[in-house]
ROVOVO-65954 format. One line per 10 residues: their letters; for each residue y, x, z of C-alpha. Coordinates in steps of 0.25 Angstrom, whole numbers. Each point is the difference from the previous one (the first is absolute). Example, Ala and Ser with C-alpha at 12.3 -4.5 7.8 and 13.67 -1.06 7.14 Angstrom:
// ROVOVO-65954
as	-18:49:31; 14:6:-2
This chain:
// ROVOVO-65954
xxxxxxxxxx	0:0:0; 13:6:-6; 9:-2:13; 7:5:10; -3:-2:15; 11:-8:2; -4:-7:-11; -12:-5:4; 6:-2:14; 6:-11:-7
xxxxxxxxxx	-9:-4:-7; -10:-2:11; 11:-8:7; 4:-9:-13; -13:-4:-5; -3:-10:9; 14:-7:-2; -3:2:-15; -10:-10:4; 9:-9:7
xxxxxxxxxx	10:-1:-11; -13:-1:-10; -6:-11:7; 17:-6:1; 1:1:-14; -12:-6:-4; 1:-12:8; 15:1:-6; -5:-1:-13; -10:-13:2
xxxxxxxxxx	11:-7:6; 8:1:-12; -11:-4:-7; -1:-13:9; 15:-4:-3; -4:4:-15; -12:-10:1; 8:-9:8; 8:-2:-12; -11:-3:-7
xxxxxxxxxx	-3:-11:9; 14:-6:-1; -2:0:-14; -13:-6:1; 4:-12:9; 13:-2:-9; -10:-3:-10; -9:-8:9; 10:-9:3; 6:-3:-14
xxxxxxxxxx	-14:-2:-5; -2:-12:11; 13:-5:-5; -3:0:-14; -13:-7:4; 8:-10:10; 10:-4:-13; -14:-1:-9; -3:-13:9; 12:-5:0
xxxxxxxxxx	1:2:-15; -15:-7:0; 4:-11:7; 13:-3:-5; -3:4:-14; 15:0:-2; 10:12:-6; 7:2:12; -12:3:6; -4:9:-12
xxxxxxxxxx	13:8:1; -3:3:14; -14:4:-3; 8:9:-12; 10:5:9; -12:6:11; -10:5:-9; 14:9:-6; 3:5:13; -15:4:3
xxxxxxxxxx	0:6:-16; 12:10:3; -6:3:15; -13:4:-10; 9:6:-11; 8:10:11; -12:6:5; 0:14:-4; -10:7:-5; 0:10:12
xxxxxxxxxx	0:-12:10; -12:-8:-10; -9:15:1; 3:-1:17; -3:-13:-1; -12:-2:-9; 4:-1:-16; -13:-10:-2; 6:-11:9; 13:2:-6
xxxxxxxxxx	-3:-1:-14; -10:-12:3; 13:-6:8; 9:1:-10; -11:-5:-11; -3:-12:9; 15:-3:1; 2:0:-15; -12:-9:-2; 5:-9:12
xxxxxxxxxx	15:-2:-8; -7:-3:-13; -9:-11:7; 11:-5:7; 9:-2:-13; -13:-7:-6; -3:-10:11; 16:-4:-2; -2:-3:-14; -11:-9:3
xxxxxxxxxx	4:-8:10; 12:-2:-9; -11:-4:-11; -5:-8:11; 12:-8:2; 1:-4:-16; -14:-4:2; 2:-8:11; 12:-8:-7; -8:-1:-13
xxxxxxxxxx	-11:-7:11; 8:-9:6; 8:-4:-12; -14:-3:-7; -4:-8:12; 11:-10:-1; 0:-1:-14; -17:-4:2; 6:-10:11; 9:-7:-9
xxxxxxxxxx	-12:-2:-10; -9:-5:10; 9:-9:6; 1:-8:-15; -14:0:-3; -6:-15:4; -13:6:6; 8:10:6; -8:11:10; 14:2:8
xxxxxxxxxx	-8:3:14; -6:10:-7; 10:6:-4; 6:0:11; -9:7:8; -2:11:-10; 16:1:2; -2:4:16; -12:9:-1; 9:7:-11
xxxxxxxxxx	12:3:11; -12:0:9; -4:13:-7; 15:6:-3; 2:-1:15; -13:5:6; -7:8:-14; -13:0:8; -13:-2:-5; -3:-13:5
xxxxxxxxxx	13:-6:-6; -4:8:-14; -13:-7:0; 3:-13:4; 12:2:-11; -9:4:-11; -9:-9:2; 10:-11:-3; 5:5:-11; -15:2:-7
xxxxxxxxxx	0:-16:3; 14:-2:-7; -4:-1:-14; -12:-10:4; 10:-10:6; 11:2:-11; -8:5:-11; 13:-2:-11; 10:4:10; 9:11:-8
xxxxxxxxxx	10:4:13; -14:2:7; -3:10:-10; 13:6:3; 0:0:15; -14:6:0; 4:11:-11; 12:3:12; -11:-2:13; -8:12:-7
xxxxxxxxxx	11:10:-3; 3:-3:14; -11:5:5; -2:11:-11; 17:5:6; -8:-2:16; -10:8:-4; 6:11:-5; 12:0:10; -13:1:11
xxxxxxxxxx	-7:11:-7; 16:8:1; -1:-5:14; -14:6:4; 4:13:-7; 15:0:6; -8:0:14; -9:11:-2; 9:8:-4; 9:-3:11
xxxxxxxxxx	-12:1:10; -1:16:-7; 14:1:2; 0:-2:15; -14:8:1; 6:13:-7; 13:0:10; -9:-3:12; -9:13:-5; 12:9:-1
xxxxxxxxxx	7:-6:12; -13:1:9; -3:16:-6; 13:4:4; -1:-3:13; -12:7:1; 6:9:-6; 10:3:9; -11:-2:14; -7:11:-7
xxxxxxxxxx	12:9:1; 5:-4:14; -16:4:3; 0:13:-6; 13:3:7; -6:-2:14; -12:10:-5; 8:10:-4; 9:1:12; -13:-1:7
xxxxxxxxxx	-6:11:-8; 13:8:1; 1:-3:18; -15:7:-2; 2:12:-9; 13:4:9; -8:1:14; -13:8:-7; 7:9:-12; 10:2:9
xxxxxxxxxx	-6:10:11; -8:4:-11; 13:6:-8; 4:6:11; -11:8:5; -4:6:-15; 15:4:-2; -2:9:13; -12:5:-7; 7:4:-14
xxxxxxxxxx	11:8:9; -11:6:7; -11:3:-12; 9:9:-10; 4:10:13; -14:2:4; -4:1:-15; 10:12:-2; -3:7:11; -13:1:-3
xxxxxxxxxx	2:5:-14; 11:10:4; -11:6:10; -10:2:-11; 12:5:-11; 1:10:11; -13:6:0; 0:5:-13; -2:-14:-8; 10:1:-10
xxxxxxxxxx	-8:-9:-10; 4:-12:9; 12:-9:-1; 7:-6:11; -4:-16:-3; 14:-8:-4; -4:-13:3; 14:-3:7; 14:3:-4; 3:-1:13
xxxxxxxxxx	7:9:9; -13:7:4; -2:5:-14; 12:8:-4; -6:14:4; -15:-4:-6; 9:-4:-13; 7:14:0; -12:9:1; -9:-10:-11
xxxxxxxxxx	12:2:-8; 1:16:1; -14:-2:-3; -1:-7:-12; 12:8:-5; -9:14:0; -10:-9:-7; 9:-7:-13; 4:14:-1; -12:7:0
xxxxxxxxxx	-4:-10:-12; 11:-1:-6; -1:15:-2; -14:-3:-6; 4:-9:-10; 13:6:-6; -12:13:-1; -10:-11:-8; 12:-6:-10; 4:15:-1
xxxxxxxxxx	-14:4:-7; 0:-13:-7; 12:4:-6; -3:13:-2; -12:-3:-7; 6:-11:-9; 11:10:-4; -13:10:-4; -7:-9:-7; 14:-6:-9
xxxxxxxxxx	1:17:-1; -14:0:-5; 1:-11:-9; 13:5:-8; -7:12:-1; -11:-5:-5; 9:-8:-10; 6:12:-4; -12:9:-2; -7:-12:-8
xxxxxxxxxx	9:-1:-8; 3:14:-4; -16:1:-1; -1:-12:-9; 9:4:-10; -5:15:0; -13:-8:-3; 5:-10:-9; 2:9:-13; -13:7:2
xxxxxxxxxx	-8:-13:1; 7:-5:-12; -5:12:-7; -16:1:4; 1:-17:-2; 5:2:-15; -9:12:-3; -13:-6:6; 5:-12:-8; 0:10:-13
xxxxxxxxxx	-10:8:2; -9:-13:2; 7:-7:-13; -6:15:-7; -14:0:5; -11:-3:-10; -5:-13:7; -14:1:-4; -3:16:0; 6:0:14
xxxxxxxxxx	-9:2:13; 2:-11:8; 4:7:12; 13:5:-7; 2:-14:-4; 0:-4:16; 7:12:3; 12:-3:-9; 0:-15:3; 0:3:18
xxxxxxxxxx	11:12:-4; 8:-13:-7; -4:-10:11; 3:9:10; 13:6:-6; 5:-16:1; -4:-1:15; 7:13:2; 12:-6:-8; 0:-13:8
xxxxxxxxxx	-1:8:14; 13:8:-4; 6:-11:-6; 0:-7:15; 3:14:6; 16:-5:-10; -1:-14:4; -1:4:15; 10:10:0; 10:-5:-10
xxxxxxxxxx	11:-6:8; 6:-9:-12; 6:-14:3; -6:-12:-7; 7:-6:-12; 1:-14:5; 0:-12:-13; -2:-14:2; -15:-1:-1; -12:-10:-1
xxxxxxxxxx	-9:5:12; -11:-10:-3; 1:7:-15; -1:13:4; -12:-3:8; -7:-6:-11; 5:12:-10; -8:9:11; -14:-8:1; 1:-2:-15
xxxxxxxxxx	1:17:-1; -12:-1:11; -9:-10:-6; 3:6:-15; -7:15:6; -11:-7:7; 4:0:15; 0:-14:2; -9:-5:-10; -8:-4:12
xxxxxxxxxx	12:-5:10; 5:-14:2; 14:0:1; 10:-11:4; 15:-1:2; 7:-10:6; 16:1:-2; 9:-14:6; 8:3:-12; 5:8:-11
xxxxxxxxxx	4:11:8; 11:10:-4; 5:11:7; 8:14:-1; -9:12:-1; -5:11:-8; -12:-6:-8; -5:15:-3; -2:3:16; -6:-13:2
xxxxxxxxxx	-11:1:-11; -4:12:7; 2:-6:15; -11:-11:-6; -9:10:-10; -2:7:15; -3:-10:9; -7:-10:-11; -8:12:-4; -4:3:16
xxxxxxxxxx	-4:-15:2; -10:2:-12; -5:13:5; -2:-6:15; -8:-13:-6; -9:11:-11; 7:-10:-10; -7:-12:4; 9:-9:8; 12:-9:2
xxxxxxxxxx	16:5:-1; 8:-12:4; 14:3:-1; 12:-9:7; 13:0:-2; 11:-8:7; 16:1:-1; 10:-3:10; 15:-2:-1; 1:16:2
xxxxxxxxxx	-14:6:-3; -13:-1:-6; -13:3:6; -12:4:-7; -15:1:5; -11:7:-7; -12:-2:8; -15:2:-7; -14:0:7; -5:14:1
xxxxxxxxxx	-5:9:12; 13:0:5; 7:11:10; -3:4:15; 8:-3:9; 2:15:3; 7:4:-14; 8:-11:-2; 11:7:6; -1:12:-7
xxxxxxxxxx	-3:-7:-15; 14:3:-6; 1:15:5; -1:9:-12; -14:6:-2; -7:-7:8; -12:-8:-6; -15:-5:2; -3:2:-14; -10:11:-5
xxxxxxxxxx	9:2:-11; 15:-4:5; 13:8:1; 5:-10:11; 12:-3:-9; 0:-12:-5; 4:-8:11; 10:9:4; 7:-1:-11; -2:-16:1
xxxxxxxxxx	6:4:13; 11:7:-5; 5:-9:-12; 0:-13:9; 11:7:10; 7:4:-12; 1:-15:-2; 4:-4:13; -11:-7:2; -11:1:10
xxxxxxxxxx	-17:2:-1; -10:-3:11; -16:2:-2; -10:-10:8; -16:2:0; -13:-3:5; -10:8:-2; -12:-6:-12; 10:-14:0; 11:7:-10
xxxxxxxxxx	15:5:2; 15:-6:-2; 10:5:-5; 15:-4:5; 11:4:-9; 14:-8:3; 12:4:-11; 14:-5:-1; 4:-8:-10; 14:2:0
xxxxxx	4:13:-8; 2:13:8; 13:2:6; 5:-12:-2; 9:-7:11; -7:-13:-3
């Protein structure tokens, strides 16, 4: 613990009212919530009671079945709508976002049911004048018929207000039973006709206006249950809270008399731990231990000296390695500066032997090449035959080695041109496949487009003679070369990969230094000078391998032209 005794002086004292304010803060915090959540219940009861007055003017409307009533059944169910409507989104996640929506929903189906049961008991009233005006007008034709049937009639005229005043069942059958009976007792009677054309859209308008009703009360029953629910779940909501508050304080009364003592009596511990600690280091350090370290466990005040001497320490030490590795870069860069000396002498020497070589070469290769043109074909033994045609095929290998010997120590800058680089790959394999080196390789390149770039096309054909020729010595020229090429806004990357024995791991880092090779018959330059005309492209090459699965090829060119700002 980073402290000093004082430090944890005061710390031993203040974790115990850490505690205390804990405990006040917390119980601070759930009673807020309780006057949040009584909040909720305000709201919750607001809408309790303006549901039970919706549903009070609903039975006033019911009975009365008039438009004052109807406006005042409109006007509550308005109020409960904005109360619903005002209901933030916050407050609807608090309070619970289903029974809102199914409130508000319940509310909007209930307006619409109530604006439809208005209109028909408004269809309802025409029906009932249309009834009673048929009636009269079927008692005035009764009463001047001879054998008139007026007690009949009569009768059917009570149960008829019987029915508008009760609409009970009994007082529709006992009405519909007597009007089954009219047309037998006046069977040619027009205005009977009439009056029971109007009795049955009476009950058709009765029907429909009790359907509205049963559905109006439903919804009214789900109005009042969903405000109950979010009125009763507040409250315990809010009990839930005060509860916890109690446990808390409770908890918080507990943790104060046991943590407390406890607190204190580990702070004199953690003053006295770190001064016996040191002292027993400092009595082995003196003994002759110098490998130990005074522990710093503590930045307290006890620590200071043991900090002093680890320090003095560790500062014989960081020099004593430092010293080390400034020796260790030293001969790294010795030997790099040894090895650039070597190669630059060995550029120069190359090159002065190549061309000391070149114009003798030239001469042995064109008199072997006449003294064979000379020779008498069929008198000649067979042996000189061999003989001049190794001296020819030798004199070329000779030729191409001191050839690469120029390429490797030439220091010439590429001639850059505006070239097709998927064209001059396929001008090299065509070259290749023409001498017979890849009559037996599959081949496949895969450009993204028609790629142009600036570079000298010459250098290139030899970048991809050397390695298109390596890949089909790797696979005995039997395989596959997949070559890829993709372009970005600023470069191009090409991979020649093929399917040969591949490189160990051990040479890959070694593959484009100049004379080094695996083959029998290598000079160890051709990649080296792969190496060489890449770099003088500003571009980059990279070699991947796995041993008997094949080796990749990286190469990443610019596209833009050397030099230029863009």
């Amino acid at each position: 613990m980073n402290l000093k005794i004082w430090h944890k002086m005061i710390i031993g004292i203040s974790i115990p009212s850490f505690i205390a304010l804990i405990g006040g803060w917390l119980t601070y915090g759930y009673i807020n919530n309780v006057k949040n959540r009584q909040d909720f219940v305000q709201i919750a009861d607001d809408l309790k009671e303006q549901v039970l007055e919706v549903r009070r003017n609903e039975k006033n409307f019911l009975l009365h079945k008039d438009e004052k009533n109807y406006k005042s059944s409109k006007n509550a169910i308005t109020v409960l709508t904005s109360s619903a409507d005002n209901i933030t989104s916050k407050t609807a996640a608090e309070i619970g976002e289903e029974d809102i929506a199914a409130l508000r929903k319940s509310i909007q189906i209930y307006s619409t049911l109530m604006y439809d049961l208005y209109v028909n008991y408004q269809e309802e009233s025409n029906d009932i004048e249309e009834v009673r005006e048929a009636g009269r007008e079927m008692e005035n034709f009764v009463a001047t018929q001879k054998k008139s049937p007026m007690g009949f009639i009569l009768n059917l005229r009570r149960l008829e207000k019987n029915y508008m005043l009760f609409r009970d069942k009994d007082s529709f059958n006992k009405l519909n039973n007597a009007l089954s009976q009219l047309n037998n007792i006046a069977p040619f009677c027009l205005e009977c006709v009439q009056y029971l054309q109007a009795m049955y859209n009476l009950f058709s308008a009765y029907q429909k206006s009790d359907a509205k009703v049963n559905e109006l009360q439903v919804i009214g029953s789900r109005l009042e249950g969903v405000t109950n629910k979010i009125a009763s779940r507040e409250r315990e909501r809010v009990n839930s809270f005060l509860t916890l508050t109690k446990r808390i304080l409770l908890i918080a009364l507990v943790l104060l008399c046991t943590l407390g003592p406890l607190f204190v009596y580990k702070t004199a511990s953690l003053i006295a731990t770190p001064i016996k600690r040191l002292a027993d280091i400092t009595r082995k350090i003196s003994n002759g231990d110098l490998t130990l370290r005074a522990p710093i466990k503590e930045r307290d005040e006890t620590s200071i000296l043991a900090h002093s001497f680890n320090a003095m320490l560790d500062y014989l030490q960081l020099t004593q390695k430092s010293l080390e590795e400034s020796m260790e870069l030293l001969h790294e860069k010795q030997a790099q500066l040894v090895q650039s000396e070597k190669l630059a002498s060995l550029g120069t020497l190359a090159s002065g032997v190549a061309h000391e070589l070149n114009n003798p070469l030239n001469n042995i290769y064109l008199a072997s090449q006449t003294l064979f043109n000379e020779l008498d074909i069929e008198n000649t033994p067979e042996i000189v035959k061999e003989s001049m045609k190794d001296i020819f095929s030798q004199t070329l290998r000779v030729k191409k080695i001191v050839n690469n010997l120029l390429e490797f120590a030439r220091g010439k800058r590429p001639e850059l041109k505006k070239i097709n680089i998927v064209n001059v790959m396929e001008k090299v394999i065509k070259q290749m496949r023409a001498s017979g080196e890849m009559s037996h390789v599959n081949y496949n390149i895969t450009a993204s487009e028609n790629i142009e770039i600036f570079a000298d096309s010459l250098m290139l054909e030899q970048v991809f003679t050397n390695l298109f020729g390596n890949a089909v010595e790797a696979m005995d020229g039997n395989g596959s070369l997949n070559i890829v090429i993709d372009k970005t806004d600023s470069s191009i990357k090409i991979k020649v990969s093929d399917t040969g024995k591949g490189v160990l791991p051990k040479n890959l880092k070694k593959i484009f230094d100049p004379f080094f090779t695996t083959k029998e018959k290598g000079t160890g330059l051709g990649l080296a000078i792969v190496y060489s005309i890449i770099k003088k492209h500003d571009g980059e090459i990279e070699v991947d391998s796995e041993p008997d699965k094949g080796t990749t090829f990286t190469i990443i060119l610019p596209c833009e032209e050397l030099g230029s700002e863009d």
